[in-house]
C-alpha positions as CSV (number, residue, x, y, z in Angstrom):
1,X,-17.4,35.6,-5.5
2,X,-18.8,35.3,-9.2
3,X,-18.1,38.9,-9.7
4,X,-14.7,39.1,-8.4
5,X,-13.3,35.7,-9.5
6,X,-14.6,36.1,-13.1
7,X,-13.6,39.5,-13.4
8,X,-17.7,40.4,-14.8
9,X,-16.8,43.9,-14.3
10,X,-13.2,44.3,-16.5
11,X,-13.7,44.5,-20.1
12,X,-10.7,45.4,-22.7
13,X,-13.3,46.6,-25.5
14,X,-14.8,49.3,-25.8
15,X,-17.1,48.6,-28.4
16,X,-20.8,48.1,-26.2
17,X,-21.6,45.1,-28.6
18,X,-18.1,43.5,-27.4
19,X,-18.8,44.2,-23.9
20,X,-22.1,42.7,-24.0
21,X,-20.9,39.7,-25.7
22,X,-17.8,39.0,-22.8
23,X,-20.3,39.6,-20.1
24,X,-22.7,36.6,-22.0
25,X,-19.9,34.4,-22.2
26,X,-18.2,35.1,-18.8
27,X,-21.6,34.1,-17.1
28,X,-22.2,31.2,-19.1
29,X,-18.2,30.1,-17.9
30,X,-19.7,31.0,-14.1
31,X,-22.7,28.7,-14.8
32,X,-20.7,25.7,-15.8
33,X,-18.1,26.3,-12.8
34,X,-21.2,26.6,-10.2
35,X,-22.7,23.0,-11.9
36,X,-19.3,21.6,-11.5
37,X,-18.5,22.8,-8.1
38,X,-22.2,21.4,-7.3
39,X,-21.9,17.5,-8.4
40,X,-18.2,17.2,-6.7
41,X,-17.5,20.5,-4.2
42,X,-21.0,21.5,-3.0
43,X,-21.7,18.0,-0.4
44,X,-17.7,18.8,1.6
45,X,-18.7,20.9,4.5
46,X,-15.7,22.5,5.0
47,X,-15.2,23.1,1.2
48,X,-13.8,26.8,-0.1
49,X,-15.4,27.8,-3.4
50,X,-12.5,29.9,-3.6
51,X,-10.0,27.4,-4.1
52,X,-12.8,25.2,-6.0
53,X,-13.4,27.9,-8.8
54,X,-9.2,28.2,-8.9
55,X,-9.3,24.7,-9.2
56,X,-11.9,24.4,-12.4
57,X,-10.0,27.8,-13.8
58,X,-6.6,25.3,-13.9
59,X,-8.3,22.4,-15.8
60,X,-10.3,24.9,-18.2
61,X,-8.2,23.9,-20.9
62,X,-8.7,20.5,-20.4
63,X,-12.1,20.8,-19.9
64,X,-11.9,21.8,-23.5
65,X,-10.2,20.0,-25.1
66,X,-12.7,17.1,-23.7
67,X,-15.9,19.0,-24.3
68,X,-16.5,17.5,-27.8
69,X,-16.7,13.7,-26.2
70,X,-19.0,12.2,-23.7
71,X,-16.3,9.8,-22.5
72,X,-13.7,12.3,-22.1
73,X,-15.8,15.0,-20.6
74,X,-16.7,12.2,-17.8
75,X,-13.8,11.4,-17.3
76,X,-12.5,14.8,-16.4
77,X,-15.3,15.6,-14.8
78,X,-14.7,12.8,-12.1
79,X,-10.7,14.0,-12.0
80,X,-11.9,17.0,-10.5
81,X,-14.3,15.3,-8.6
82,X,-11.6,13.7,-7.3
83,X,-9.2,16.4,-6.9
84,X,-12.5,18.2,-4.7
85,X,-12.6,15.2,-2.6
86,X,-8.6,15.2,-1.5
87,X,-8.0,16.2,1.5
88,X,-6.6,19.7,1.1
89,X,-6.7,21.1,-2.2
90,X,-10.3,22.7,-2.1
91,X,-10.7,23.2,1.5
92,X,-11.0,26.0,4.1
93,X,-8.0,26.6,5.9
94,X,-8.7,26.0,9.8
95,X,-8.9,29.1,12.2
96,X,-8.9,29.3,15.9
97,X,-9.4,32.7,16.9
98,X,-12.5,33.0,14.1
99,X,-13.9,29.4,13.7
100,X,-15.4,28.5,9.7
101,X,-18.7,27.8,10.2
102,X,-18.5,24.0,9.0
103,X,-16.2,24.0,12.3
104,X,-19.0,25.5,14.6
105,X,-21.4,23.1,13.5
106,X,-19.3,20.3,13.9
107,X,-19.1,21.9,17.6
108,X,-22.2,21.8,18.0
109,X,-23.3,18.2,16.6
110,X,-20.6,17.1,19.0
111,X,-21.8,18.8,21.9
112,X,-25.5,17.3,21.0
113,X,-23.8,14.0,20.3
């Protein structure tokens, strides 16, 4: 998902030195997405990371433009909390023929239930 999503492997350059310095900065972008998606995405059983990374990818900018203030940063920070915790926007889409596997242990606690 980090690879594919963040696009490690596509590079404009090719001066080695440039390369080197996207790949640096790309993972350092997939580190901050992977601690956000772990304070407001990572505790929703039936989350999709998918749709969480799209979700940090659409508020980059803010997240920017906040970065330089504690307040501000918080603040955003519990928007996409928020926006992790509605009830469709970073979630798997339900299957029947191949259940999601927050659905078959849902099964299962209800069967033991």
């Amino acid at each position: 998902l980090w690879k594919s999503q963040s696009r490690l492997a596509v590079s404009r350059s090719a001066n080695v030195w440039r390369i080197l310095c996207e790949i640096y900065v790309k993972l350092l972008i997939i580190l901050i997405q992977h601690w956000i998606m772990l304070t407001g995405l990572w505790e929703i059983p039936q989350r999709s990371l998918t749709k969480g990374v799209q979700a940090i990818q659409e508020q980059a900018s803010h997240l920017a433009a906040c970065i330089a203030e504690r307040r501000s940063l918080i603040k955003c920070l519990k928007q996409l909390a928020k926006l992790f915790a509605s009830s469709t926007a970073c979630r798997q889409n339900k299957r029947r023929k191949k259940p999601n596997n927050w659905m078959r242990l849902q099964q299962v606690r209800e069967w033991r239930a």
